[in-house]
mmCIF entry with sequence, helices, sheets and N, C-alpha, C, O atoms, coordinates in Angstrom:
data_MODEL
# 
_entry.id   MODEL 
# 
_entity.id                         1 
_entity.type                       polymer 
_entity.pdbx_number_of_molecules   1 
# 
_entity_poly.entity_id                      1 
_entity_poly.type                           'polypeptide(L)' 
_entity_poly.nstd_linkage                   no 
_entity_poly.nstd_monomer                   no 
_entity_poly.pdbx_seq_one_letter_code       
;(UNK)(UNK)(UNK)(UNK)(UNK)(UNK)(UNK)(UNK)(UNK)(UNK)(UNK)(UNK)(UNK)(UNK)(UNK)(UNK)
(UNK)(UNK)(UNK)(UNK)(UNK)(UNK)(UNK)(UNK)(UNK)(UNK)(UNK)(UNK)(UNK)(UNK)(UNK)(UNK)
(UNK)(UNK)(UNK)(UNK)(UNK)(UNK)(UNK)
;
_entity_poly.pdbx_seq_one_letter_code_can   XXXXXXXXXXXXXXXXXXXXXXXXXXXXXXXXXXXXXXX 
_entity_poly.pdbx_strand_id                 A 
# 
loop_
_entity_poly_seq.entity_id 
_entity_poly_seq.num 
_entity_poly_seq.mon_id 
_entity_poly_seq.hetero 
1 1  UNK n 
1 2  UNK n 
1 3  UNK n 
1 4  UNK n 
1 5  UNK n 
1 6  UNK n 
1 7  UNK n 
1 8  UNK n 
1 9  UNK n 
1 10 UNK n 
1 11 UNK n 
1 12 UNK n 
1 13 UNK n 
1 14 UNK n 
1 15 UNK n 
1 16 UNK n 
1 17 UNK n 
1 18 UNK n 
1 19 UNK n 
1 20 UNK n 
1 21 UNK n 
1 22 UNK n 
1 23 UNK n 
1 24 UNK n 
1 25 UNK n 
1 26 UNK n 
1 27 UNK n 
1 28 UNK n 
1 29 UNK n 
1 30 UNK n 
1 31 UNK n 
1 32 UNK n 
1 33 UNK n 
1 34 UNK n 
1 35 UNK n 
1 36 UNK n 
1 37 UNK n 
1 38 UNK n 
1 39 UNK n 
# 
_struct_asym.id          A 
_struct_asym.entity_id   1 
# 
loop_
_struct_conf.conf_type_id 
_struct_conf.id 
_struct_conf.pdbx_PDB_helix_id 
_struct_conf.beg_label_comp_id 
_struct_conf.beg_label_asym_id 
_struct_conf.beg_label_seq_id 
_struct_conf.pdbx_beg_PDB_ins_code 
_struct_conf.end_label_comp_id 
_struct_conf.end_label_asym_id 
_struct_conf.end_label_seq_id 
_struct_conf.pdbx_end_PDB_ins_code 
_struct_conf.beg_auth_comp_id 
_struct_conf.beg_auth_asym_id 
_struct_conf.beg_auth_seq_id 
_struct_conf.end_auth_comp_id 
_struct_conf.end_auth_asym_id 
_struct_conf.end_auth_seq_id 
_struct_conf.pdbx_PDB_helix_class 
_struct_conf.details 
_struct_conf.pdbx_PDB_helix_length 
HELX_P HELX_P1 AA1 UNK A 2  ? UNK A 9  ? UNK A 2  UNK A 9  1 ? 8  
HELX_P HELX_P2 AA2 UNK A 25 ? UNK A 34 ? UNK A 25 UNK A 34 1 ? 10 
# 
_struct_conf_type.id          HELX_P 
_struct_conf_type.criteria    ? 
_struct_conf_type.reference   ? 
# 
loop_
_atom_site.group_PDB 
_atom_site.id 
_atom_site.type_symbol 
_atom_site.label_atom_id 
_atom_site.label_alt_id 
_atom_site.label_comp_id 
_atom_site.label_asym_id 
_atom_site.label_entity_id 
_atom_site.label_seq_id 
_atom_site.pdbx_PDB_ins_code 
_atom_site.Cartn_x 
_atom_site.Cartn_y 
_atom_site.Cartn_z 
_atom_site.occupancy 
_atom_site.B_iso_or_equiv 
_atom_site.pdbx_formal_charge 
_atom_site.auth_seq_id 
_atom_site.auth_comp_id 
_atom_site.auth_asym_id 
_atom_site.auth_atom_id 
_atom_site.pdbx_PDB_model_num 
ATOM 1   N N  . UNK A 1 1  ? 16.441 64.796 -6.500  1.00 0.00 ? 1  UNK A N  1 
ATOM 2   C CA . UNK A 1 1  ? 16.950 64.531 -7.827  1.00 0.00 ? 1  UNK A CA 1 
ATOM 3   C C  . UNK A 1 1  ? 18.408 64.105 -7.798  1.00 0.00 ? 1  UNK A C  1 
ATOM 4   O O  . UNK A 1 1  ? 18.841 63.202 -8.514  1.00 0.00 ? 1  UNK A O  1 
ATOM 5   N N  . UNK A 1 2  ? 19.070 64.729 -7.021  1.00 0.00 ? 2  UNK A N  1 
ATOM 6   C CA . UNK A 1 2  ? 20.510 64.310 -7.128  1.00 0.00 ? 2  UNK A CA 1 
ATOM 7   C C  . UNK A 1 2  ? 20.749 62.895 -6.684  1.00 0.00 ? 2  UNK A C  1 
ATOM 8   O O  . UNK A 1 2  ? 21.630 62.169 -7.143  1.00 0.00 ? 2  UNK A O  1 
ATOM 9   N N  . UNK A 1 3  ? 19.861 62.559 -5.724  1.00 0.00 ? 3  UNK A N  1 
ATOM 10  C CA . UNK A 1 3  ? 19.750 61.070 -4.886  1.00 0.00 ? 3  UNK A CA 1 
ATOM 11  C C  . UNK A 1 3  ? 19.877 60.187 -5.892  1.00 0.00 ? 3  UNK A C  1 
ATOM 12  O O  . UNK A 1 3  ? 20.753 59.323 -5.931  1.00 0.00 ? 3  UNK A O  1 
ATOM 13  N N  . UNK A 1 4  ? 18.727 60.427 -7.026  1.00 0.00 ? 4  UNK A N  1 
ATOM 14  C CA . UNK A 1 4  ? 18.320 59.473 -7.886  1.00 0.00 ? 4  UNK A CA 1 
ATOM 15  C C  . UNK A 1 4  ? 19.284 59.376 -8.894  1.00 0.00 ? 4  UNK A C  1 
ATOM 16  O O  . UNK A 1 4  ? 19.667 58.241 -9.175  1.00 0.00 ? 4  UNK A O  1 
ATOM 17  N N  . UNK A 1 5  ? 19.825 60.464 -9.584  1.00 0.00 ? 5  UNK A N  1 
ATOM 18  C CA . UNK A 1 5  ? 20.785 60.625 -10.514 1.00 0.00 ? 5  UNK A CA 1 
ATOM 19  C C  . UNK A 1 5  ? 22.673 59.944 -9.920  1.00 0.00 ? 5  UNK A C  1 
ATOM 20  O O  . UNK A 1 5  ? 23.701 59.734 -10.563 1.00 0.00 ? 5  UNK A O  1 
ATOM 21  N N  . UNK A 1 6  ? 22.399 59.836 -8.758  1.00 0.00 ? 6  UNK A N  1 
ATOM 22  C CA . UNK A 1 6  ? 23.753 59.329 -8.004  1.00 0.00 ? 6  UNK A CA 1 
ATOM 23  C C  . UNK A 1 6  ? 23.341 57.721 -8.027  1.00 0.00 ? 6  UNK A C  1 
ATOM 24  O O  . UNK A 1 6  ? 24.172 56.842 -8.258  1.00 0.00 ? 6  UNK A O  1 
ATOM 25  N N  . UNK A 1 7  ? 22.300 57.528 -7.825  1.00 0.00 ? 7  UNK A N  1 
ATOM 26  C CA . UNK A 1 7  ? 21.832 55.709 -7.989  1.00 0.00 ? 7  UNK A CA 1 
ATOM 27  C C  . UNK A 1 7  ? 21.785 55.134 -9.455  1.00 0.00 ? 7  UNK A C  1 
ATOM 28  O O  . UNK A 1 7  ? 22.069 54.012 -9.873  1.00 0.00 ? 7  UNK A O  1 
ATOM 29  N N  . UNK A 1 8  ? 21.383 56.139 -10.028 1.00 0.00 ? 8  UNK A N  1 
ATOM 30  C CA . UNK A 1 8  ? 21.532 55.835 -11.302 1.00 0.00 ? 8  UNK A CA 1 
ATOM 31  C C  . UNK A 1 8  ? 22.583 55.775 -12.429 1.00 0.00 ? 8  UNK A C  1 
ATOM 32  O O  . UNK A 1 8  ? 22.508 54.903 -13.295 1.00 0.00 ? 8  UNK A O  1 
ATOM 33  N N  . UNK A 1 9  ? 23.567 56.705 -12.420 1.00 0.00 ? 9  UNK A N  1 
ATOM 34  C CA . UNK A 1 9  ? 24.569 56.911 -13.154 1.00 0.00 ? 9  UNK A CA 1 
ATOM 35  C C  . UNK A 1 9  ? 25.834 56.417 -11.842 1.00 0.00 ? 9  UNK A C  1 
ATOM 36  O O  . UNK A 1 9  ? 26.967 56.568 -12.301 1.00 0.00 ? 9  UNK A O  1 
ATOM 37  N N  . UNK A 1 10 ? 25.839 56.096 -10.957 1.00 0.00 ? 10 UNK A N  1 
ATOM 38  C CA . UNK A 1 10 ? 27.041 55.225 -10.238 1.00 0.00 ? 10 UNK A CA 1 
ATOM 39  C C  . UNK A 1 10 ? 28.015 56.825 -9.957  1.00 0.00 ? 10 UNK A C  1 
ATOM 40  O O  . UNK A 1 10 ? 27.682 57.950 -9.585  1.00 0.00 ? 10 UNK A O  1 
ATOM 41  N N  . UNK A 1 11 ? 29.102 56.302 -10.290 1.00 0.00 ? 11 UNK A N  1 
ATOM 42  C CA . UNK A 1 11 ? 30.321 57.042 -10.281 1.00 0.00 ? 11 UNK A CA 1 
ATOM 43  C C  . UNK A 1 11 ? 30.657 57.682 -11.366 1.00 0.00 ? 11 UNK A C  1 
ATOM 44  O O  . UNK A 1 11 ? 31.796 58.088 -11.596 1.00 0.00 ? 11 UNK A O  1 
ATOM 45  N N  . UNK A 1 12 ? 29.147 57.887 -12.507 1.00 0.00 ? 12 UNK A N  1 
ATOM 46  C CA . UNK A 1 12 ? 29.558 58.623 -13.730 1.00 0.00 ? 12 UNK A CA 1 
ATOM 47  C C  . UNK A 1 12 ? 29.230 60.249 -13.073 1.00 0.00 ? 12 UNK A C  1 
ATOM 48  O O  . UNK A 1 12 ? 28.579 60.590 -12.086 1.00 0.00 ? 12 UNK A O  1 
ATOM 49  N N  . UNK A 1 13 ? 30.054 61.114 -14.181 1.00 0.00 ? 13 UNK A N  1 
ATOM 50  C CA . UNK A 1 13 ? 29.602 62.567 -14.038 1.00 0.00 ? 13 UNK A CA 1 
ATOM 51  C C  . UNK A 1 13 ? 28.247 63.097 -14.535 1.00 0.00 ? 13 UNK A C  1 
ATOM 52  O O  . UNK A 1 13 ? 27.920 62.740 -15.666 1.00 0.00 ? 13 UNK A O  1 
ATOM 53  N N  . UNK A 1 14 ? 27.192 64.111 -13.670 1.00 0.00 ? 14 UNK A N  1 
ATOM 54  C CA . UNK A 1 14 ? 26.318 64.622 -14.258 1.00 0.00 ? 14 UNK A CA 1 
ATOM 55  C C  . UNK A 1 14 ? 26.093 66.046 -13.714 1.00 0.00 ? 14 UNK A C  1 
ATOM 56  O O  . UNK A 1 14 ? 26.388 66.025 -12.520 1.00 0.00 ? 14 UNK A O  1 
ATOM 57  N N  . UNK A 1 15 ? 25.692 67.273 -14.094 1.00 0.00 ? 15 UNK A N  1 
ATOM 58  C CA . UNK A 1 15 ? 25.335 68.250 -13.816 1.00 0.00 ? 15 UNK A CA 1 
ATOM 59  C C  . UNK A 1 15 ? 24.003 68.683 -13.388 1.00 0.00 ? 15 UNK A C  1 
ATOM 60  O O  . UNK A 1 15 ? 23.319 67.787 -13.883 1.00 0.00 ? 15 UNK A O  1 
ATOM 61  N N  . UNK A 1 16 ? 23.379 69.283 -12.935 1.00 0.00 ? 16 UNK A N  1 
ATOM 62  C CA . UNK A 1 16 ? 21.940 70.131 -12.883 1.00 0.00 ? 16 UNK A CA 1 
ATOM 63  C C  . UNK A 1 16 ? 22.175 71.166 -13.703 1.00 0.00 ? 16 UNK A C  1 
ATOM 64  O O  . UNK A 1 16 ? 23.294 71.679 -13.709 1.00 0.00 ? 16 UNK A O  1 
ATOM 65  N N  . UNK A 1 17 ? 21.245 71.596 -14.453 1.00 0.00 ? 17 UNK A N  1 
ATOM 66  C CA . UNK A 1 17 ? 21.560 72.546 -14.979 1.00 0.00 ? 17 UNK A CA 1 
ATOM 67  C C  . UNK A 1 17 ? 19.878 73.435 -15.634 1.00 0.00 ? 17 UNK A C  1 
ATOM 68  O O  . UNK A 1 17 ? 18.769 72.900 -15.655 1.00 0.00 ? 17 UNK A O  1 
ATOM 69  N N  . UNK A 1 18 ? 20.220 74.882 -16.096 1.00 0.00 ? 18 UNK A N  1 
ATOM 70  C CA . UNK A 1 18 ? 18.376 75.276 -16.441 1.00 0.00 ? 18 UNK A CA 1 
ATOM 71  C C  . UNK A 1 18 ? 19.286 76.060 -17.577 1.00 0.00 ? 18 UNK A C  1 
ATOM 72  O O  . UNK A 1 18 ? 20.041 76.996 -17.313 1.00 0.00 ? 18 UNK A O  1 
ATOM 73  N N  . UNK A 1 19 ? 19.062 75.470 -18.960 1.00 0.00 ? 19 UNK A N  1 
ATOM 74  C CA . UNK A 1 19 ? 19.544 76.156 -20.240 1.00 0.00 ? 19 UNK A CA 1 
ATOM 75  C C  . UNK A 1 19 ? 18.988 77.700 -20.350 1.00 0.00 ? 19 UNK A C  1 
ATOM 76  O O  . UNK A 1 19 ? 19.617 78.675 -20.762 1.00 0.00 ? 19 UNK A O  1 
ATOM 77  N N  . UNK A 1 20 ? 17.619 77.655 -19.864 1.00 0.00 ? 20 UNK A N  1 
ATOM 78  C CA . UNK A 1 20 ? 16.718 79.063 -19.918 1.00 0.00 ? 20 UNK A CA 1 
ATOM 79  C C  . UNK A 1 20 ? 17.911 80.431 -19.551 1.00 0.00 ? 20 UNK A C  1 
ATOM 80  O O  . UNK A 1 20 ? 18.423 81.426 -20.064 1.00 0.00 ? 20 UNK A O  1 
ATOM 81  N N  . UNK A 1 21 ? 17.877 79.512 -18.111 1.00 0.00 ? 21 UNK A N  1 
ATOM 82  C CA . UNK A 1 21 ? 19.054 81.380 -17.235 1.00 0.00 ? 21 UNK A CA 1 
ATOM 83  C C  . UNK A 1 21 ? 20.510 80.723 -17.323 1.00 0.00 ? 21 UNK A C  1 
ATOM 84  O O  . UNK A 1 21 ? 21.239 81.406 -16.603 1.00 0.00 ? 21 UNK A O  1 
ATOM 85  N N  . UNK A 1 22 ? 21.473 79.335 -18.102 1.00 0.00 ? 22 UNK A N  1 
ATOM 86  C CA . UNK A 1 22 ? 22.601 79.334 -18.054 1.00 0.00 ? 22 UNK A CA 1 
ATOM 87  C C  . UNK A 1 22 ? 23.097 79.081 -17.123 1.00 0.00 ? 22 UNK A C  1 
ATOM 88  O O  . UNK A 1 22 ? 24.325 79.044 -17.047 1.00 0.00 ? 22 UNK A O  1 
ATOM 89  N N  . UNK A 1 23 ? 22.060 78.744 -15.802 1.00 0.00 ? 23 UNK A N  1 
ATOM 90  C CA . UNK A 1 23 ? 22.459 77.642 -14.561 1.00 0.00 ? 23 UNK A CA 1 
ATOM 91  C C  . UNK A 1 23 ? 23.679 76.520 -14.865 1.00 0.00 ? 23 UNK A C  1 
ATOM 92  O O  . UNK A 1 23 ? 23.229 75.431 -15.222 1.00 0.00 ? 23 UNK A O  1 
ATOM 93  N N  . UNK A 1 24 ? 24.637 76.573 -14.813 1.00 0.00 ? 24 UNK A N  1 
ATOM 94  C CA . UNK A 1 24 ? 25.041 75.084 -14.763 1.00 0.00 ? 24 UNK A CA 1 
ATOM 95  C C  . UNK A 1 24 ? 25.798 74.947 -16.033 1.00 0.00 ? 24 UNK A C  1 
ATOM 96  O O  . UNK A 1 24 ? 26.690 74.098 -16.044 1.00 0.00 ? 24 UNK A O  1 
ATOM 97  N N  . UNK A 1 25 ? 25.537 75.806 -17.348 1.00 0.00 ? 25 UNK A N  1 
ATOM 98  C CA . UNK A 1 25 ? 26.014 75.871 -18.426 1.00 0.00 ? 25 UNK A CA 1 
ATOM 99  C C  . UNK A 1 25 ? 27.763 75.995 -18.250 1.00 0.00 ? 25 UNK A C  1 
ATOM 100 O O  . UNK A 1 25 ? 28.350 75.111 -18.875 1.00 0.00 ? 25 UNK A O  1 
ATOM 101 N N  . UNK A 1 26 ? 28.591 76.883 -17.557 1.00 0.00 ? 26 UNK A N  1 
ATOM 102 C CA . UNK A 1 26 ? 30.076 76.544 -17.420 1.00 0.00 ? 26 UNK A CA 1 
ATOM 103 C C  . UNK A 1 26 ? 30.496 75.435 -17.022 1.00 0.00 ? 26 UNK A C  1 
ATOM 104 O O  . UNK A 1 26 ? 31.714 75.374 -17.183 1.00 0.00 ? 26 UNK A O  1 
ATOM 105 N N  . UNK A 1 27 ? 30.040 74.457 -16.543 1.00 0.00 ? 27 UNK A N  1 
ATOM 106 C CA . UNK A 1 27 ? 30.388 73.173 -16.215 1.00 0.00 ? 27 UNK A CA 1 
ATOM 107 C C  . UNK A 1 27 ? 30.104 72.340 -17.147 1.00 0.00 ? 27 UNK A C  1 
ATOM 108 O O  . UNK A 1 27 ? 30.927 71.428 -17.065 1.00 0.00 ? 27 UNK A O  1 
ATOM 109 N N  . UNK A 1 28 ? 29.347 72.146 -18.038 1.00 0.00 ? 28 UNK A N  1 
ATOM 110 C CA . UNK A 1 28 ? 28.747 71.169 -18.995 1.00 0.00 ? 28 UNK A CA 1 
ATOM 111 C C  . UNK A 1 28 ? 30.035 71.613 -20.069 1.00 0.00 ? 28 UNK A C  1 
ATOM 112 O O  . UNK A 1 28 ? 30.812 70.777 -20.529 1.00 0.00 ? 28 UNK A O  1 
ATOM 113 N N  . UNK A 1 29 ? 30.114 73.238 -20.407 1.00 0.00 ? 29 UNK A N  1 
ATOM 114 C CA . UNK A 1 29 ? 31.522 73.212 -21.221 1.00 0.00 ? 29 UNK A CA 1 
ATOM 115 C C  . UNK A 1 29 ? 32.598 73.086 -20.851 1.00 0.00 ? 29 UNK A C  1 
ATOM 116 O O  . UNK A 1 29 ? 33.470 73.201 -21.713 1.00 0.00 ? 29 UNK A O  1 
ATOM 117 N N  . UNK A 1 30 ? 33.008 72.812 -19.497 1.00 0.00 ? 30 UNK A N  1 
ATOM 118 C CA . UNK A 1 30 ? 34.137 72.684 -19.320 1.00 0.00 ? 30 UNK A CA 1 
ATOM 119 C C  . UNK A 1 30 ? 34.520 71.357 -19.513 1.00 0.00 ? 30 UNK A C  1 
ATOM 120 O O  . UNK A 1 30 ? 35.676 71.102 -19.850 1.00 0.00 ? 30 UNK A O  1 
ATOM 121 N N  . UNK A 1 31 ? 33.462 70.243 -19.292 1.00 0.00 ? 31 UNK A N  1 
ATOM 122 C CA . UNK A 1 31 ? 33.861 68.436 -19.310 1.00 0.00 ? 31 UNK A CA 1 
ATOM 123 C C  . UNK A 1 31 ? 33.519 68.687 -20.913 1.00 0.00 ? 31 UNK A C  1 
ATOM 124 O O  . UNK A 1 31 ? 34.461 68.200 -21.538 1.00 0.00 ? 31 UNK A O  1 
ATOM 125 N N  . UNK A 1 32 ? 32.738 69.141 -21.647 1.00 0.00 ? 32 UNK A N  1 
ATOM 126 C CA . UNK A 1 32 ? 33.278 68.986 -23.034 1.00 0.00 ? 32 UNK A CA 1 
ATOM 127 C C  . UNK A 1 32 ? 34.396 69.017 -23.576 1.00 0.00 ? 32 UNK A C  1 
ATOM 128 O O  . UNK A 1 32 ? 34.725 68.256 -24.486 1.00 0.00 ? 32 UNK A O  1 
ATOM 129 N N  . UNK A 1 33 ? 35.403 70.257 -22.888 1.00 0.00 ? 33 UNK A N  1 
ATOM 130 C CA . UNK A 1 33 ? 36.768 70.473 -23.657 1.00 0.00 ? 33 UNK A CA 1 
ATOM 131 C C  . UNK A 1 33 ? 37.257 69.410 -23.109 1.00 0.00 ? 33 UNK A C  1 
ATOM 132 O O  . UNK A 1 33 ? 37.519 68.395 -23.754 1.00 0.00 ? 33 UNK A O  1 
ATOM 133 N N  . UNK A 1 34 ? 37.469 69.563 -21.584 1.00 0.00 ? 34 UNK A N  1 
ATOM 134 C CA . UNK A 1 34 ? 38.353 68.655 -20.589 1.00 0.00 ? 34 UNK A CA 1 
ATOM 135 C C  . UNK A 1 34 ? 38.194 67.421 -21.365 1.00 0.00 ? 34 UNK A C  1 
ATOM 136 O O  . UNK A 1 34 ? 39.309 66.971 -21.629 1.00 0.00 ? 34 UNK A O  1 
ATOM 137 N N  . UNK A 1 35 ? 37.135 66.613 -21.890 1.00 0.00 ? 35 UNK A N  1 
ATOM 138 C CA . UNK A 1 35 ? 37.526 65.505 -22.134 1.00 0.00 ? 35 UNK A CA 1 
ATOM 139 C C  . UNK A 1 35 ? 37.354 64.852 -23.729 1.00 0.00 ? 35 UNK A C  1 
ATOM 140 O O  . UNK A 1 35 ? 36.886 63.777 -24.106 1.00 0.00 ? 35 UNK A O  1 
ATOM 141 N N  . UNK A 1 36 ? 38.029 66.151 -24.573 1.00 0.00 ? 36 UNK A N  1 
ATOM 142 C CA . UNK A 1 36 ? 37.866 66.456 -25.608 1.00 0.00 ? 36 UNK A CA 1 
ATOM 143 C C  . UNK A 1 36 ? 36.574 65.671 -26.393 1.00 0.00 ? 36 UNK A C  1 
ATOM 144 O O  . UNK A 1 36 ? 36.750 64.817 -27.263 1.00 0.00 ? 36 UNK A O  1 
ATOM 145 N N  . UNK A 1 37 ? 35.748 65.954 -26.097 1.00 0.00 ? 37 UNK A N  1 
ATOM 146 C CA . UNK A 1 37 ? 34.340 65.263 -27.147 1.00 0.00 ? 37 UNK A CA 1 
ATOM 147 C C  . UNK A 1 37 ? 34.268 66.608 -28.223 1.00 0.00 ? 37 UNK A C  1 
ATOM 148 O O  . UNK A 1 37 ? 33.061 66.802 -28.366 1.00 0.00 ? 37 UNK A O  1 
ATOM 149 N N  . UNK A 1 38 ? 34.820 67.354 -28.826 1.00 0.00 ? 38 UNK A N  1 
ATOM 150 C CA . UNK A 1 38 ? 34.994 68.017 -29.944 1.00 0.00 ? 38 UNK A CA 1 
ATOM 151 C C  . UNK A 1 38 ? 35.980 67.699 -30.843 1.00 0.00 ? 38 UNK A C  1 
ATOM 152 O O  . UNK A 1 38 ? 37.141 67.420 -30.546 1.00 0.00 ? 38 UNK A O  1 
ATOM 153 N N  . UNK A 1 39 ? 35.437 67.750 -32.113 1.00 0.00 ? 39 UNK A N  1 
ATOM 154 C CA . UNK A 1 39 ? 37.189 67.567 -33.137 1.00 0.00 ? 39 UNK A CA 1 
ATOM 155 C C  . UNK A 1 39 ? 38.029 68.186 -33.079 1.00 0.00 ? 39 UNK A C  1 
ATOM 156 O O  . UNK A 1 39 ? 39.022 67.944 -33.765 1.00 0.00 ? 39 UNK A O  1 
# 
């Protein structure tokens, strides 16, 4: 999966993540603040 997601999105950012157990969830909020996508 990561192979494909690195061919696909280039040099953009993406995470793995499992919402169920919060896998991965501190990183998804941290590029939210970091790159302010909130008002």
């Amino acid at each position: 999966m990561e192979r494909d997601a690195k061919k696909m999105r280039g040099d953009k950012p993406f995470v793995f993540s499992n919402m169920k157990t919060g896998d991965g969830l501190n990183e998804i909020i941290a590029f939210i603040k970091e790159h302010g996508m909130l008002a």
